[in-house]
C-alpha positions as CSV (number, residue, x, y, z in Angstrom):
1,X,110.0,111.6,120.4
2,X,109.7,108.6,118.7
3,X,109.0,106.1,121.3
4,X,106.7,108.9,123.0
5,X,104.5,108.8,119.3
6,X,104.4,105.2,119.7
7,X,103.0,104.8,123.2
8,X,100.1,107.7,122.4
9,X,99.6,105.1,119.2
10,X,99.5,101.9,121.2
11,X,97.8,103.3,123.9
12,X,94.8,105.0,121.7
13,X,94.4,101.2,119.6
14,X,94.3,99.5,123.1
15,X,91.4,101.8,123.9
16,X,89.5,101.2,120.7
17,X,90.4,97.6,120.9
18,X,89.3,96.9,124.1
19,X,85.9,99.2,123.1
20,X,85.1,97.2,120.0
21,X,85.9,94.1,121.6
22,X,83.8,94.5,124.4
23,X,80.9,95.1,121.8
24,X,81.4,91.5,119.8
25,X,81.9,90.0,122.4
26,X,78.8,91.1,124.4
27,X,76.9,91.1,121.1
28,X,78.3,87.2,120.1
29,X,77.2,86.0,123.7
30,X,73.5,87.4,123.7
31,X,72.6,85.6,120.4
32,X,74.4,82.3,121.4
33,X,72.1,83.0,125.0
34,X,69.0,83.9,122.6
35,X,69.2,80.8,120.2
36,X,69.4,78.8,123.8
37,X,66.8,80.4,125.1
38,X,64.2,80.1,122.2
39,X,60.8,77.8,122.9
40,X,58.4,77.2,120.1
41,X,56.0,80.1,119.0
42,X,53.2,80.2,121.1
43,X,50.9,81.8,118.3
44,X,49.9,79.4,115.4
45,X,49.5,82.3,112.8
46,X,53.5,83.0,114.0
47,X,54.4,79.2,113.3
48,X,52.6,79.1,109.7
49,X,54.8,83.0,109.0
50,X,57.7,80.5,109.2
51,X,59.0,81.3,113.1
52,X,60.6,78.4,114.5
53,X,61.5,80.2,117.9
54,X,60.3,83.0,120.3
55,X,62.0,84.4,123.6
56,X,60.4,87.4,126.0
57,X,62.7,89.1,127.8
58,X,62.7,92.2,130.3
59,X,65.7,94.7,130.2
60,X,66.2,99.3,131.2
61,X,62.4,99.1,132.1
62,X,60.9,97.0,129.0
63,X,59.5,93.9,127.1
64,X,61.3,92.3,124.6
65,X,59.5,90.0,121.9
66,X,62.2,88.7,120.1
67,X,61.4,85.9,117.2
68,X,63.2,83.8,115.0
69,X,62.4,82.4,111.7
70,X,63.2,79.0,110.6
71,X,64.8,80.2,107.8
72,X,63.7,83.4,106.3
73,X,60.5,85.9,106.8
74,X,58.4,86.4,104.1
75,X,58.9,89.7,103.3
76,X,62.5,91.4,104.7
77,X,62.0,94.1,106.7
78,X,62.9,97.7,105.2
79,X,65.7,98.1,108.4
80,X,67.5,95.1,108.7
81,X,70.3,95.1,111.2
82,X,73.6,93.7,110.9
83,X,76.4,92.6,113.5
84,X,79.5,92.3,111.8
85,X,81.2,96.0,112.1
86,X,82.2,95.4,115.7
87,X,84.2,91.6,115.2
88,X,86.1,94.1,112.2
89,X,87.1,97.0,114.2
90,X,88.2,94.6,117.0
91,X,90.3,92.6,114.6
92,X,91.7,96.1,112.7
93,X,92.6,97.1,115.6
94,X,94.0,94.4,117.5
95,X,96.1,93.8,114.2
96,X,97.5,97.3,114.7
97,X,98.7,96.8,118.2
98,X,100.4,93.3,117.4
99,X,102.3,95.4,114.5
100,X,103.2,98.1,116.6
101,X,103.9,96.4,119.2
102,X,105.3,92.9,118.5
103,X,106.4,93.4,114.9
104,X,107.3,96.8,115.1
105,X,109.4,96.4,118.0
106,X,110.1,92.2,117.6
107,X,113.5,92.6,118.9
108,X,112.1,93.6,122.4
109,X,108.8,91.7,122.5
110,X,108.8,89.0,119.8
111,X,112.2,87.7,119.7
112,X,114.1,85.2,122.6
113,X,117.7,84.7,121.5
114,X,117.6,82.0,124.2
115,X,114.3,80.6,122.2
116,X,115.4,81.2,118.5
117,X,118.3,82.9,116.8
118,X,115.6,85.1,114.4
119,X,115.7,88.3,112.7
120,X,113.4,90.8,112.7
121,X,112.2,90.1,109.1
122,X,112.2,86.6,109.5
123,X,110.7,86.8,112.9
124,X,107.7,88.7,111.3
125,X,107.6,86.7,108.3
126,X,107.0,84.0,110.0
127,X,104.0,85.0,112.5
128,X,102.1,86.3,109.5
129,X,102.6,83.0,107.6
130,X,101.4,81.4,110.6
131,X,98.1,83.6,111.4
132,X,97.3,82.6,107.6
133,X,98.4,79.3,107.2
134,X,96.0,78.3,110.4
135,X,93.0,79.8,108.8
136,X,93.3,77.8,105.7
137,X,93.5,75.1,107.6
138,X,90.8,75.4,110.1
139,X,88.8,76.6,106.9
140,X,89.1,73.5,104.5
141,X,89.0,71.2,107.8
142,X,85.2,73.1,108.2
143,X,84.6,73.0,104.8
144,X,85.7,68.9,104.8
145,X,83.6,65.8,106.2
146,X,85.4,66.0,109.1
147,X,83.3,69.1,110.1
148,X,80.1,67.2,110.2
149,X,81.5,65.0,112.7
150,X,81.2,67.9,115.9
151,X,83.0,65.3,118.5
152,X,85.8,64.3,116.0
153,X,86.3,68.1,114.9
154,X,86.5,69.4,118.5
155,X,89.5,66.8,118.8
156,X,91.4,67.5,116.2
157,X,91.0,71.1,116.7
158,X,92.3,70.6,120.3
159,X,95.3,68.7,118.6
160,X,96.2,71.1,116.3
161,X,95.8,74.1,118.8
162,X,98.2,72.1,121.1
163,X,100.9,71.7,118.2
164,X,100.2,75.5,117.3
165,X,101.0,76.5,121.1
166,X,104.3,74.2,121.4
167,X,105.5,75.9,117.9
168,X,104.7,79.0,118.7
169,X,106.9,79.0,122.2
170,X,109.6,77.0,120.1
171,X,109.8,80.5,117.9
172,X,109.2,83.4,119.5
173,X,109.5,85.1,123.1
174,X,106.5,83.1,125.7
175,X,104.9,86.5,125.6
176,X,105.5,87.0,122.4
177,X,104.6,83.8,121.1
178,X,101.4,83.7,123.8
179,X,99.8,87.1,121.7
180,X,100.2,85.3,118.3
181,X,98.2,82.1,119.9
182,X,95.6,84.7,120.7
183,X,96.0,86.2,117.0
184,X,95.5,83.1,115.3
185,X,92.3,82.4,117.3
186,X,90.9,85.7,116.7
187,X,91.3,86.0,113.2
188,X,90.1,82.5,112.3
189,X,86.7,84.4,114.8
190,X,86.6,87.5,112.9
191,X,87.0,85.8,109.0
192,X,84.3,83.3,110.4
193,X,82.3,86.5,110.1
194,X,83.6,87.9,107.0
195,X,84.0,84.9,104.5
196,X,81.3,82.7,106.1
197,X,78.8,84.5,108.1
198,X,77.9,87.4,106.4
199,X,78.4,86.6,102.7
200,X,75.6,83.3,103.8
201,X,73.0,85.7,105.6
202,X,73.6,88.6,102.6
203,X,72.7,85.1,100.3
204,X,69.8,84.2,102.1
205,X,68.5,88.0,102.4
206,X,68.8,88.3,98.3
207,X,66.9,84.9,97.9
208,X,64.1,86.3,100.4
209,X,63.9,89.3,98.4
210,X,63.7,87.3,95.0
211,X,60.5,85.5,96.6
212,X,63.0,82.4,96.8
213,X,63.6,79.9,99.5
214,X,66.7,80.5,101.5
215,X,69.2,78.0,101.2
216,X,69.1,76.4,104.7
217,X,73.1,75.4,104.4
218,X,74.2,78.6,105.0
219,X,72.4,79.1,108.1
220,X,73.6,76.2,109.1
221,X,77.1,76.9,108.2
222,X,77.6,80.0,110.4
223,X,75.6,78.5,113.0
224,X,78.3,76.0,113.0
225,X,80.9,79.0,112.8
226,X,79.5,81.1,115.7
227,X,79.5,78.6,118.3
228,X,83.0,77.6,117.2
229,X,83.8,81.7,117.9
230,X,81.9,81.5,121.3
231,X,84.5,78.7,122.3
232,X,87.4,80.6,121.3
233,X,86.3,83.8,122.9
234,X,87.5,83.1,126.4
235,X,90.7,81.8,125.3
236,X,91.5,84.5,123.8
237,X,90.7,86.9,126.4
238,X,93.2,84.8,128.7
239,X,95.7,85.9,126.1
240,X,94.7,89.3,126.1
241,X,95.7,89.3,129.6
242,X,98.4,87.3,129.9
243,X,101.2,89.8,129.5
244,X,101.3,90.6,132.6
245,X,101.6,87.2,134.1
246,X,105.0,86.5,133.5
247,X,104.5,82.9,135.8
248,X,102.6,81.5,132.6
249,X,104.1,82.5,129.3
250,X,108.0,83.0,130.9
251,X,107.5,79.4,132.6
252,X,109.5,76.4,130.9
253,X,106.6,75.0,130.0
254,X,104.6,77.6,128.3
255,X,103.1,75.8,125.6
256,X,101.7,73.2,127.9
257,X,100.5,76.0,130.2
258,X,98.9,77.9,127.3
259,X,97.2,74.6,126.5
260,X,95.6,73.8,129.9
261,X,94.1,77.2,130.1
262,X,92.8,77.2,126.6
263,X,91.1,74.2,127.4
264,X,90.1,75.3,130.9
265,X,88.4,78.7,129.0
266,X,86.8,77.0,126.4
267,X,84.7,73.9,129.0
268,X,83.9,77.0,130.8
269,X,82.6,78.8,128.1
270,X,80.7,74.8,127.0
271,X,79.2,74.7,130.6
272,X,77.3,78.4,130.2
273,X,76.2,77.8,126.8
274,X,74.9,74.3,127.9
275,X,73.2,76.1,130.7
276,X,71.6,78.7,128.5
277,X,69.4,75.3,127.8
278,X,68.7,74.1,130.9
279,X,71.0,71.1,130.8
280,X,74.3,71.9,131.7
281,X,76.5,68.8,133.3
282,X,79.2,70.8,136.1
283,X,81.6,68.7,134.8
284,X,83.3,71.0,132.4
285,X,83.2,73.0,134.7
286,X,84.8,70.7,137.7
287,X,87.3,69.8,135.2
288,X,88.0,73.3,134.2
289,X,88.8,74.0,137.8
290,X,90.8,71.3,138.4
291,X,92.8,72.2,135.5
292,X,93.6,75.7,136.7
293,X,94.5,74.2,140.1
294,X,96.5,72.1,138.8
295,X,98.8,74.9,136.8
296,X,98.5,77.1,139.9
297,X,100.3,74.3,141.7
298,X,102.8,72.9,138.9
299,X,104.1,76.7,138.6
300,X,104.0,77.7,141.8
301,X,107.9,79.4,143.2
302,X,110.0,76.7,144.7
303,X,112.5,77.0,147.2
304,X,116.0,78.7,146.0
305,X,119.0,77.0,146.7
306,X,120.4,80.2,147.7
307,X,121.7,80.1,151.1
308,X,120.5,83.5,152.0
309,X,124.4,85.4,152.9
310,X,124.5,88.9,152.9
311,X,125.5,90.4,150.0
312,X,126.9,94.0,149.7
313,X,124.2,96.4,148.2
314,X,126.5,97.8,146.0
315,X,127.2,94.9,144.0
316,X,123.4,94.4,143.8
317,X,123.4,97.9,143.2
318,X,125.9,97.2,140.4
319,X,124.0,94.5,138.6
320,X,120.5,97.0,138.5
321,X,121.9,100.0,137.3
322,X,124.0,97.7,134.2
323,X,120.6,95.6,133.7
324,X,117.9,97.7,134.1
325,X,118.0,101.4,134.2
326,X,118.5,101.6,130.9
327,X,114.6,101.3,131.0
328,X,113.7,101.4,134.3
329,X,115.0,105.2,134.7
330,X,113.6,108.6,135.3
331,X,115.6,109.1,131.6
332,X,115.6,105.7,130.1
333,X,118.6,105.1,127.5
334,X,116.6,102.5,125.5
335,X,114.7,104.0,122.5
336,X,111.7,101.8,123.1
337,X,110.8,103.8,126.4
338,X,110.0,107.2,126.7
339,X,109.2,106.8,130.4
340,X,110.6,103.8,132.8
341,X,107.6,101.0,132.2
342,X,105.1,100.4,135.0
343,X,106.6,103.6,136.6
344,X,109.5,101.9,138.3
345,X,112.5,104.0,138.4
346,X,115.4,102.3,140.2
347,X,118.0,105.3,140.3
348,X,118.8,105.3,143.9
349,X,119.3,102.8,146.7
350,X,115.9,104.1,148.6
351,X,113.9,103.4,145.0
352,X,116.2,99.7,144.5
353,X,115.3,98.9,148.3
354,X,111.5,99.5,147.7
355,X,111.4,97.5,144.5
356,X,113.1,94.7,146.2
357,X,110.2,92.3,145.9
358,X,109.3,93.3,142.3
359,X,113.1,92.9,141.2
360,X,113.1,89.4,142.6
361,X,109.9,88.2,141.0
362,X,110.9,89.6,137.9
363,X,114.6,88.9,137.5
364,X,114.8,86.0,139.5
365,X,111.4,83.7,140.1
366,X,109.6,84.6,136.4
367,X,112.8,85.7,134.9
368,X,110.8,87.5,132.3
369,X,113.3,90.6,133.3
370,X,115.4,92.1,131.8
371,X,112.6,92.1,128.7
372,X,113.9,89.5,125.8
373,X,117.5,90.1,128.4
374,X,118.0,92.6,125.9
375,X,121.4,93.5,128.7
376,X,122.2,90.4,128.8
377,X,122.1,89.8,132.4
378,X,123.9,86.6,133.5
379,X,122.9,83.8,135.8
380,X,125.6,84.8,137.9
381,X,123.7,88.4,138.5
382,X,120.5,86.7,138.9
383,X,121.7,84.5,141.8
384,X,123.1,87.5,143.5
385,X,120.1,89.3,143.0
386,X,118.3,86.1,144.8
387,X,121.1,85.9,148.0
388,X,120.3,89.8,148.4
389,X,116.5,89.7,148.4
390,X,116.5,86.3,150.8
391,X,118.9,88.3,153.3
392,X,116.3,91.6,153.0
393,X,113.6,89.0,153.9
394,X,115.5,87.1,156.6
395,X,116.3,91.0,158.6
């Protein structure tokens, strides 16, 4: 009953996750499209108000005027809206799944014996430490001199986002250390908002409303912060997605695969906002492609050794029903699943037979299977599972 109140859990945050996240995200993208997009007030009366920008735009059947001030309107407006609750229901409840999911259950999805001999404590204590630590730091290298320097920040960012990758694969599970990556960046995104952001536009509101000027630094400051969230955005939707591509975060090479496609999301992501102003070079996004191809093609399945003999089905037969029924069952055994994940059931030699491809892929090619080889399958069984599927194909 347990792992059944779980999976109602993780499935309902996943919903509200992906809602909420849909809504930043849309909501981050128009106003980095609509400061691109702003030419100079066409209307001299609008330029002496203050308005440094104006954009018209046609959307469901109507006009759109939007204008924005150089730094403050005269007067605020009695309704003033404010985009900040979406970036912290996406966060609250992306922090619940990685808890119920990868803390909760770190045994299954956050630990690797094979990758680190860690407990569940430690193994926890550690990836919160790290989701803080990497704030701090990406908050007092903002707050330094290095952060006036844009091309010198961007590098070192890169640098230190490559280190977090490789430690986070020399820790935890690939998947497992993949979703923390993807943590990191998001909450470093979402305390943009909430210790930078807001707190500088609810300072430059309460000036406007004394009859003050504005201090222009803190528009400038979560200027600085938003675009630095735009570029992280498609990263960490790769993340999102990436448990269920075992080929990238089971690989040897994780880190460095994690790295590429970081980098490849975050030229695309430079490329559209450069567009957004008419002068976009293709060559982030040429190199962005090349760097995909080039994973596709470093990763891709090699030849097996195996020489392809038949093997008896019942020793195959053996090795699945030791290794994986105890989740991939009609009645799983493991307390983790209340129902055989991804609706594989391999009870019977008709169900093994029909899941051949799928248990070579998994067991053998990604070997992301058995899940953290909580049965502790042996390379012994995964060869034989290899000579056995290459003799199916061969028939």
């Amino acid at each position: 009953m347990e792992a059944y109140v779980v999976d109602w859990l993780n499935l309902l945050a996943r919903w509200v996750h992906f809602i909420t996240g849909i809504a930043w995200i849309g909501a981050s993208f128009y106003f980095i499209w609509l400061d691109d997009h702003l030419e100079a007030p066409k209307s001299s009366s609008d330029a002496d108000m203050g308005v440094g920008g104006e954009v018209w735009s046609v959307h469901g059947g109507g006009f759109y005027h939007a204008q924005k001030y150089q730094v403050a309107p005269p007067r605020i407006p009695e309704t003033l809206h404010w985009f900040k609750w979406e970036a912290y229901s996406t966060w609250l409840s992306g922090m619940f799944l990685l808890v119920l999911v990868y803390w909760y259950g770190a045994q299954v999805y956050l630990i690797d014996p094979a990758v680190a001999e860690l407990s569940p404590v430690a193994a926890v204590a550690l990836a919160a430490g790290i989701i803080v630590v990497s704030w701090l730091v990406y908050d007092l290298l903002c707050k330094s001199r290095l952060g006036e320097n844009e091309g010198l920040f961007a590098s070192v960012l890169f640098v230190l986002t490559g280190v977090l990758a490789w430690g986070l694969c020399e820790l935890f599970s690939g998947r497992g250390a993949y979703i923390h990556f993807g943590t990191v960046l998001g909450t470093i995104m979402v305390a943009n908002v909430f210790f930078v952001i807001i707190p500088g536009q609810k300072r430059m509101v309460a000036a406007a409303e004394r009859g003050e000027a504005p201090d222009a630094q803190d528009g400038i400051r979560a200027k600085q912060r938003s675009v630095h969230n735009t570029y992280f955005t498609l990263p960490v939707l790769f993340v999102m997605t990436s448990n269920h591509y075992a080929m990238t975060y089971n690989h040897e090479y994780n880190w460095a695969i994690l790295i590429a496609i970081s980098l490849a999301g975050a030229l695309i992501r430079i490329y559209f906002v450069a567009r957004h102003s008419g002068k976009a070079s293709p060559w982030p996004l040429i190199f962005a492609g090349v760097l995909l191809a080039g994973v596709a093609a470093l990763i891709a399945p090699r030849a097996s050794a195996a020489s392809g003999e038949a093997v008896a089905f019942e020793e195959v037969r053996s090795v699945v029903l030791h290794r994986c029924t105890s989740c991939h069952s009609a009645q799983p055994t493991h307390p983790a699943f209340p129902a055989a994940p991804g609706g594989v059931v391999l009870d019977t030699e008709a169900q093994i037979v029909a899941e051949a491809l799928r248990i070579h892929q998994q067991t053998v090619v990604t070997r992301v299977m058995p899940i953290g080889n909580l049965t502790n399958i042996s390379e012994a069984e995964r060869e034989l599972i290899d000579r056995w599927y290459r003799s199916l194909e061969s028939q």
